[in-house]
C-alpha positions as CSV (number, residue, x, y, z in Angstrom):
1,X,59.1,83.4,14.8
2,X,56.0,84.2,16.4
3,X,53.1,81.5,17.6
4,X,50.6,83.2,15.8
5,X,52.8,83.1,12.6
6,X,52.8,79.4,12.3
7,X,49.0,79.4,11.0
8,X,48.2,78.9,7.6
9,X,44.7,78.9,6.9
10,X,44.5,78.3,2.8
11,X,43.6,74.9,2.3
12,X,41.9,72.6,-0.4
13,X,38.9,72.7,-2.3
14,X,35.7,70.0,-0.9
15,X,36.9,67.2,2.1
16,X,34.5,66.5,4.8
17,X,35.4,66.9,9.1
18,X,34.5,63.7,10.6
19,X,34.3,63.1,13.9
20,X,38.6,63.2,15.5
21,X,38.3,59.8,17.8
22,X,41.5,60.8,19.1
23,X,41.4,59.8,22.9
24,X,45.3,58.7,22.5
25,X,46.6,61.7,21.6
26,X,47.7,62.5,25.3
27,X,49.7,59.4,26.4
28,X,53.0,58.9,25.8
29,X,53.9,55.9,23.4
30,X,54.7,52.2,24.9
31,X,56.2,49.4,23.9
32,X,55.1,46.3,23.1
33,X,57.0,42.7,24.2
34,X,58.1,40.5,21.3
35,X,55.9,37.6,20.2
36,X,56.9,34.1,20.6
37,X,57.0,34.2,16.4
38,X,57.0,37.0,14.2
39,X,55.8,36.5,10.3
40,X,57.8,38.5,7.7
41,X,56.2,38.8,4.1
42,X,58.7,39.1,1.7
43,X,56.3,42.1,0.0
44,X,55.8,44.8,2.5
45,X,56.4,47.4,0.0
46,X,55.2,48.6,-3.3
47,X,57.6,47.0,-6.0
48,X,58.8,43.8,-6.1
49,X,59.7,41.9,-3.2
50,X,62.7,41.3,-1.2
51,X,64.8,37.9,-1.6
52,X,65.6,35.7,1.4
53,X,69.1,36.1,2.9
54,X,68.8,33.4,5.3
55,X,67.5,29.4,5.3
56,X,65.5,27.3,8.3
57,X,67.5,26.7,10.9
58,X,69.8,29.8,10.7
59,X,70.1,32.2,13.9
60,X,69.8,35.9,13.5
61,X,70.2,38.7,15.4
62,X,68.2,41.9,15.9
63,X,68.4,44.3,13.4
64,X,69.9,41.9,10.7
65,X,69.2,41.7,7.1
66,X,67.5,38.9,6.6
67,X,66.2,39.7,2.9
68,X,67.7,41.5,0.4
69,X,66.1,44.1,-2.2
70,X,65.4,43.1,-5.4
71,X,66.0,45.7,-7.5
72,X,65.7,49.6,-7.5
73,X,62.1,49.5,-6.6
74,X,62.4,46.9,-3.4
75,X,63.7,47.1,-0.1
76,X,65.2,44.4,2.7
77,X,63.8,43.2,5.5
78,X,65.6,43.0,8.7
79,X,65.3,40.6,12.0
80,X,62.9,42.2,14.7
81,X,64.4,39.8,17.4
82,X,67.3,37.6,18.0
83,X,65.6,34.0,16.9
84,X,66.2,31.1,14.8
85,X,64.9,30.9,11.1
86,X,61.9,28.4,11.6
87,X,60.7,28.6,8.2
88,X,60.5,30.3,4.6
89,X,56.5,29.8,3.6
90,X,53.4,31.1,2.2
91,X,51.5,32.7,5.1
92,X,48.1,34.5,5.0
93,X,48.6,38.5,4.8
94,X,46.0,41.4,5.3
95,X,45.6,41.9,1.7
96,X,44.1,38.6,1.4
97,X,46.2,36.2,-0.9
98,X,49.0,34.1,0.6
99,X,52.7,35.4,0.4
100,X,56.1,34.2,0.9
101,X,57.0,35.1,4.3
102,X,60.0,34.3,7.1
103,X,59.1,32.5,9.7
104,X,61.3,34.0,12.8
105,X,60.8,31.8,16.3
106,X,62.0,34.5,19.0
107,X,64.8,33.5,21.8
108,X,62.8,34.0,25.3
109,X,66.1,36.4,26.5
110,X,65.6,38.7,22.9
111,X,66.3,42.2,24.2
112,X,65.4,45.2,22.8
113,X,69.2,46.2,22.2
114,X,69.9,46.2,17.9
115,X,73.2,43.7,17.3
116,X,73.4,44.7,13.7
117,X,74.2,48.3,12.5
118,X,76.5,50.0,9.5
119,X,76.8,53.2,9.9
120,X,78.2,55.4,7.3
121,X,79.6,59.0,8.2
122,X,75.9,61.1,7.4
123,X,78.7,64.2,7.9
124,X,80.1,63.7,5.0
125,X,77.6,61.4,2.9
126,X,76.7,62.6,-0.6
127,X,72.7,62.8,-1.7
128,X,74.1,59.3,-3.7
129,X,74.6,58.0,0.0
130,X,72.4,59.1,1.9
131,X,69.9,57.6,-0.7
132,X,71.6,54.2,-0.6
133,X,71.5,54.6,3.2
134,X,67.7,55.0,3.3
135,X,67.3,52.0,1.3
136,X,69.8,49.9,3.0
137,X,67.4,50.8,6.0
138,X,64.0,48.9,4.8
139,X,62.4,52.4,5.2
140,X,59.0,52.7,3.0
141,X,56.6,55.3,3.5
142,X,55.2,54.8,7.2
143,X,52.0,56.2,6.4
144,X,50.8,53.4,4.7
145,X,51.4,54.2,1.3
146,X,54.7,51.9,1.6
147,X,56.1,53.2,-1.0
148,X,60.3,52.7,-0.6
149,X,61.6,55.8,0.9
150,X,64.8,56.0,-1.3
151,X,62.7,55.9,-4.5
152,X,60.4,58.6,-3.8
153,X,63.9,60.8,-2.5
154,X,65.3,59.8,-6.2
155,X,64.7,62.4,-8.4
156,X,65.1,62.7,-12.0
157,X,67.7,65.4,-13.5
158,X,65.1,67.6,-14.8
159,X,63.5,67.8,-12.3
160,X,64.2,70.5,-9.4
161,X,63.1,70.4,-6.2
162,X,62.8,73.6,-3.8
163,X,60.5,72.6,-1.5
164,X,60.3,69.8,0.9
165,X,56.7,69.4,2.3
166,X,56.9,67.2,5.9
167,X,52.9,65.7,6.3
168,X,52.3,66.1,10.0
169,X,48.5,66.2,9.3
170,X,47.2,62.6,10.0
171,X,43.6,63.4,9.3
172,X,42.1,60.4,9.5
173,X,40.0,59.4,12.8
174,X,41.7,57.6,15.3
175,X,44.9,57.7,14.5
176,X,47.5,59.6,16.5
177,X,50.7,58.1,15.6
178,X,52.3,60.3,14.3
179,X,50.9,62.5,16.7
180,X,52.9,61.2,19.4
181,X,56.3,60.7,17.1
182,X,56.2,64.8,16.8
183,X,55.2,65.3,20.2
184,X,58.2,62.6,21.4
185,X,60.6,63.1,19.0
186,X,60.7,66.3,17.6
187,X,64.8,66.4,17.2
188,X,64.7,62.9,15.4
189,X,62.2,64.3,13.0
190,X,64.6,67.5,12.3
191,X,67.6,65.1,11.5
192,X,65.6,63.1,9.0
193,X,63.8,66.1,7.4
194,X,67.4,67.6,6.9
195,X,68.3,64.5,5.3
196,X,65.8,64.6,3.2
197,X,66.8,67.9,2.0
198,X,70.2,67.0,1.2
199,X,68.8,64.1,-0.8
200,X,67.0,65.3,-3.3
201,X,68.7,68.9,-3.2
202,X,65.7,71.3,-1.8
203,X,66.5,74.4,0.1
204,X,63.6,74.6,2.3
205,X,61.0,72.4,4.0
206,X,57.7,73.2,5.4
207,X,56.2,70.7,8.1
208,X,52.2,71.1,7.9
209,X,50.4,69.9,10.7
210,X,46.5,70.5,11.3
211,X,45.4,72.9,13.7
212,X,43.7,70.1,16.0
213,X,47.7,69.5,17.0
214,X,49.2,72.8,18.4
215,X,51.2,71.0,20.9
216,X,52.9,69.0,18.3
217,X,53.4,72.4,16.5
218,X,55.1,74.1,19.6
219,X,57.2,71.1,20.1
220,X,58.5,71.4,16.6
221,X,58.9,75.3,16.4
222,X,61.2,74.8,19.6
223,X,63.5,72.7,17.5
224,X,63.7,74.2,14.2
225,X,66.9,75.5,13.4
226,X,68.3,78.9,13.3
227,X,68.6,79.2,10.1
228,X,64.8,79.3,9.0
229,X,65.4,76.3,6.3
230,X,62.6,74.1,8.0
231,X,59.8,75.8,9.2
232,X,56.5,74.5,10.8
233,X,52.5,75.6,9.8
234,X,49.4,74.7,11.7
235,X,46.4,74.4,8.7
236,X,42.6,73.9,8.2
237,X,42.0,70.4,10.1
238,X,40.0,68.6,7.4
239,X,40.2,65.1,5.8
240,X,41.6,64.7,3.5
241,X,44.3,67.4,4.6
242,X,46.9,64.5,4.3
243,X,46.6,63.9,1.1
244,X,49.8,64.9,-0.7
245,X,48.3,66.7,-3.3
246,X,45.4,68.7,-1.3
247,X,48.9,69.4,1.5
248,X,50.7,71.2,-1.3
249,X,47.7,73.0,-2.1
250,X,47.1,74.0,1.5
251,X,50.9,74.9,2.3
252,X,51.7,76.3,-1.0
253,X,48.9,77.5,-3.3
254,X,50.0,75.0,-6.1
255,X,47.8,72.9,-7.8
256,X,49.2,69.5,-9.0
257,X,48.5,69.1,-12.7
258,X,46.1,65.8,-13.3
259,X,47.9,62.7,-13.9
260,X,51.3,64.8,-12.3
261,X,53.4,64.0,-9.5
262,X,54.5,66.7,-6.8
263,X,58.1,66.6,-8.4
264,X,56.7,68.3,-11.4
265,X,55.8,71.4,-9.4
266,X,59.5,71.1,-7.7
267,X,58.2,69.2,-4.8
268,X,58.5,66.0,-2.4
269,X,55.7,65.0,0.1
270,X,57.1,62.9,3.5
271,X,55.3,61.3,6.0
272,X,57.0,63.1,9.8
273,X,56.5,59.7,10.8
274,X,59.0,58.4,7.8
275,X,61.3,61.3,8.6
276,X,61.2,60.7,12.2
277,X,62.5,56.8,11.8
278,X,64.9,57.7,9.3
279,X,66.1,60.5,12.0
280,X,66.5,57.6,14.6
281,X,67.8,54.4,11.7
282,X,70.2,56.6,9.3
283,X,73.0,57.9,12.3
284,X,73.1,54.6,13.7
285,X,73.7,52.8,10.5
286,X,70.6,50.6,11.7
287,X,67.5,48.9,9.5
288,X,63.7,49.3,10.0
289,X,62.8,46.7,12.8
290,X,60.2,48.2,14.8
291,X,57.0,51.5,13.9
292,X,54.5,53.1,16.1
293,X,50.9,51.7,15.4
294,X,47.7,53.0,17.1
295,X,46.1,50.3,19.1
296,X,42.1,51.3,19.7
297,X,38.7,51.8,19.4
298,X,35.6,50.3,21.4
299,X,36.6,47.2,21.6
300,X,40.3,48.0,22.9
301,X,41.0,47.8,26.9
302,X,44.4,49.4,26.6
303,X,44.1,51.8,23.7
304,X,47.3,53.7,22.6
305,X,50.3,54.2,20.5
306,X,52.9,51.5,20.6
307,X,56.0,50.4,19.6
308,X,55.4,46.9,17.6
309,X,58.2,44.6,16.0
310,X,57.3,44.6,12.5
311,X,56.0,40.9,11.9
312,X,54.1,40.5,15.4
313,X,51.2,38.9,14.8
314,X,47.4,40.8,14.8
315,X,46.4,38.2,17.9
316,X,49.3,39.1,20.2
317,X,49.2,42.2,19.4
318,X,45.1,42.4,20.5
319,X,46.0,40.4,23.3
320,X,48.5,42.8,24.9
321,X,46.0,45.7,24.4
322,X,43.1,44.2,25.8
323,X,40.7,43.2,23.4
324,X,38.6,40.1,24.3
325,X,37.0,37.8,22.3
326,X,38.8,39.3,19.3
327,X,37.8,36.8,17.2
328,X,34.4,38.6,17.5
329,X,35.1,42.1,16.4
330,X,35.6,44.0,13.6
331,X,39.3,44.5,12.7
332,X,40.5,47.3,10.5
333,X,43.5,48.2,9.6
334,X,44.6,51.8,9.1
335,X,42.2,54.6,9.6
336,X,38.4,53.9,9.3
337,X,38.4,56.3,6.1
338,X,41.0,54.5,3.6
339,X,41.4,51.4,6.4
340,X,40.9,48.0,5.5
341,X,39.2,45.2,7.2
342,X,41.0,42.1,8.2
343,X,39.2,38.6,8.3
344,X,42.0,36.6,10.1
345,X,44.3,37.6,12.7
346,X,47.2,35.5,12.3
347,X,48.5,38.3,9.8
348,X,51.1,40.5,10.9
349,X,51.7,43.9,11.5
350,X,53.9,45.0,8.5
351,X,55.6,48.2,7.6
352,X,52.5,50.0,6.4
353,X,49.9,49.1,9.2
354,X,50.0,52.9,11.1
355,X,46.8,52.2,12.7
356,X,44.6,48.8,14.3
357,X,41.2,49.8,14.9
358,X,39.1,47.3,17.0
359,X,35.2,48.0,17.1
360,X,32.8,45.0,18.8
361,X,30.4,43.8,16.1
362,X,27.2,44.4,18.4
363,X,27.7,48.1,18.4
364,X,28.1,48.6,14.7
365,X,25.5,49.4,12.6
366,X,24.1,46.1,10.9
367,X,24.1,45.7,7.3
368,X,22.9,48.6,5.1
369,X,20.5,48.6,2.3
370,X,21.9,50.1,-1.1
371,X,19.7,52.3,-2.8
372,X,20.2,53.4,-6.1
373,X,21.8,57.3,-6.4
374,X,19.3,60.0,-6.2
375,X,21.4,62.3,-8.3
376,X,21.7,64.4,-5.5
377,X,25.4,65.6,-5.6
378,X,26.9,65.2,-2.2
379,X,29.5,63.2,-3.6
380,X,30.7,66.1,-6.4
381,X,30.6,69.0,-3.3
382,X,33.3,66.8,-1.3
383,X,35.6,64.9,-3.6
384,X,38.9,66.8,-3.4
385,X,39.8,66.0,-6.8
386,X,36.8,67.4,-8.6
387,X,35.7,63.9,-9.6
388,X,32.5,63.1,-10.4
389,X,32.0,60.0,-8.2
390,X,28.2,59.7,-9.1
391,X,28.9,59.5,-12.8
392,X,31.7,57.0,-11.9
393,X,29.7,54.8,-9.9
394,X,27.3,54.5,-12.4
395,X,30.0,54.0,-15.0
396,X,31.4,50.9,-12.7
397,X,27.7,49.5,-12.1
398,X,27.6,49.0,-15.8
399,X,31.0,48.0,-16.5
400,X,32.0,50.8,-18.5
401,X,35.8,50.5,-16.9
402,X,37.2,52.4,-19.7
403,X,35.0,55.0,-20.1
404,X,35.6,55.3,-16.4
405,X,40.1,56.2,-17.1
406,X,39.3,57.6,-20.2
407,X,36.6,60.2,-20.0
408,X,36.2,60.8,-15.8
409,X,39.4,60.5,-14.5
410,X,39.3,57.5,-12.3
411,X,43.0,57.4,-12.3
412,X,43.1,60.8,-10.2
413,X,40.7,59.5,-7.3
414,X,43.2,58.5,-4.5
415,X,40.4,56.3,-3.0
416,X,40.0,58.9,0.0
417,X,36.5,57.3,1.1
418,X,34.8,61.3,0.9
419,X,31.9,59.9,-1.7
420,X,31.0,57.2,0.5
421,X,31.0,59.1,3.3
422,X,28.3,61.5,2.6
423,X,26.6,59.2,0.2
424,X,23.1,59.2,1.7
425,X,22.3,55.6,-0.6
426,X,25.0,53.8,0.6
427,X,26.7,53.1,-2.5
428,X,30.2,51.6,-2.1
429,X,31.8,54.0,-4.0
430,X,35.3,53.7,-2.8
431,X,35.0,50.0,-3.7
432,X,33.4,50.4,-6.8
433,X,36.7,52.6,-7.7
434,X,39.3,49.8,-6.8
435,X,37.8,47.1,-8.6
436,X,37.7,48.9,-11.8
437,X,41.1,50.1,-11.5
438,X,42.3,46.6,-10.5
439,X,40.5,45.4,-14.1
440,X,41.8,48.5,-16.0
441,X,45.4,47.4,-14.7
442,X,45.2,43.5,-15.8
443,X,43.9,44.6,-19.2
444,X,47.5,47.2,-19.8
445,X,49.4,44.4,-18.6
């Protein structure tokens, strides 16, 4: 295959091109010392939580369960360090409410090396357990989705899948994690990608990866294999490129029907960094102890991709990377786009944080007036669904939460952040959008 042969330049309708931030992108990832306690919420995942395996005073070792899954749609949660079991508590998480979490205190002489593992022979697994493997594993969907791996690889019967899309994009500002997972672990990535496959039965898979990345995309094409199951695509850089249903659009020319998933077209969307862990977990029969989060922004003295024990605390891990005074910045979890901002930083980082953003309060822009909306359209040109987020703003201002699912469609907004981008009134559009579908969900419940 040709270089030139790996561009693909269809892509979505709408999206706007922020500015890239991505000054990490060229340095190779680090790792980051364990804390002196690590907090592990019991809910890291979409679904229902996992269930303590262990009590206070117990002793653990890395890499071993520690919580079990309750229930198809829940994964465990294993030790990130040899400790003790301190305590089983409610502890404050990003999200805001308090949640039952494991206390782990860390042994001083914790090494890095995993002392729990159960392998199973991948040679001769079937899709049934390989799935079950994946799940045993903790794995949820790394790019902050967190939805459990396994259930997004289960497919129904009548469904078939051909085609196993690999999101490489990562379109949002600042973030380069999974930048660096391609560019460091290309080989890993092809293992997990060709479990995937075998999973949920597809023949081929296509990795995508926006054209702001070529040398991701040359380290990939040098490890695809001979056979030409999994190939790789450079496309459009835009946000929301990332987006599973505007990547399938891009890669494939297939629109996903409103209110569908991709399996209805015969597809899965995976995160490479997802694939990548599984590549690395799944051979070595091991469980989901560690991720790669982007540590930067102005505020950041040591800005970069690390390797961080899932549970370290927000403070240590600001501390190691330099960022004075942190209880004077602006903390933001994920990208800046479809990021959230954090108001204490005794949370931890959990399964789904790809990305801490650190930006001194002085240099951002002070509050801003909201104006009311001029009718002017800018939100219509870039919403990559189609949405008309003017109409549903106004909708939301007045309550009309209903009217908002019934007649526009809220439920296909994906809460990109596009409208309130280019909004020129400064409406809070995005926010706006995730109260009323958190009232439109208590009501069906």
């Amino acid at each position: 295959m040709s270089f030139l042969s790996i561009f693909h330049r269809n892509t979505f309708a709408r999206g706007v091109h922020p500015d890239a931030h991505k000054s990490t992108a060229g340095s190779p990832i680090r790792r980051m010392p364990f804390a002196s306690r690590m907090i592990l919420p019991l809910a890291q995942h979409i679904g229902k939580p996992a269930v303590p395996l262990v009590r206070a005073g117990e002793e653990v070792v890395r890499g071993q369960p520690i919580a079990k899954a309750d229930g198809f749609l829940s994964v465990p949660i294993h030790a990130p360090a040899d400790g003790v079991i301190e305590a089983i508590e409610l502890k404050a998480s990003a999200r805001g409410p308090w949640v039952e979490s494991i206390v782990l205190r860390v042994y001083e002489a914790s090494i890095q090396q995993v002392g729990w593992a159960n392998p199973i022979d991948l040679a001769t697994a079937t899709s049934h357990d390989i799935i079950q493997a994946i799940q045993d594993s903790g794995m949820v969907g790394l790019g902050g989705a967190t939805f459990p791996s396994h259930a997004k690889l289960t497919v129904p019967a009548e469904h078939k899948i051909h085609t196993l899309i690999v999101n490489g994009c990562e379109c949002e500002p600042y973030l380069t994690c999974d930048h660096r997972l391609m560019l460091e672990y290309p080989d890993d990535l092809m293992v997990g990608t060709r479990l995937a496959m075998r999973a949920i039965g597809a023949e081929r898979a296509i990795i995508g990866v926006e054209d702001n990345k070529l040398d991701a995309v040359e380290a990939i094409r040098k490890c695809l294999p001979a056979d030409g199951s999994i190939t790789v695509r450079a496309v459009p850089t835009k946000y929301p490129q990332g987006a599973e249903k505007m990547l399938i659009k891009s890669l494939l020319n297939v629109e996903v029907p409103p209110g569908k998933l991709p399996m209805h077209v015969g597809v899965v969307v995976n995160n490479v960094g997802t694939l990548a862990q599984l590549g690395q977990l799944l051979p070595a029969g091991e469980g989901l102890t560690e991720r790669v989060v982007t540590v930067t922004g102005p505020g950041i003295r040591k800005p970069g991709d690390y390797w961080v024990p899932i549970g370290t605390p927000m403070r240590t891990v600001l501390e190691w990377a330099g960022a004075a005074n942190s209880d004077e910045r602006e903390i933001v979890l994920g990208g800046p786009m479809m990021g959230q901002a954090v108001a204490s930083l005794d949370v931890p980082v959990t399964k789904g944080v790809s990305g801490i953003l650190v930006f001194d309060k002085l240099q951002l822009e002070g509050p801003r007036r909201v104006w009311p909306c001029i009718k002017c359209g800018e939100c219509v040109k870039v919403c990559p669904m189609g949405l008309n987020p003017s109409m549903l703003g106004m909708l939301a201002a007045q309550r009309e939460y209903e009217e908002m699912g019934s007649s526009f469609h809220l439920g296909d907004c994906f809460e990109c952040g596009c409208c309130t981008y280019v909004c020129p009134s400064h409406i809070p559009l995005v926010q706006q959008f995730r109260v009323a579908k958190g009232i439109l969900r208590g009501k069906s419940t």
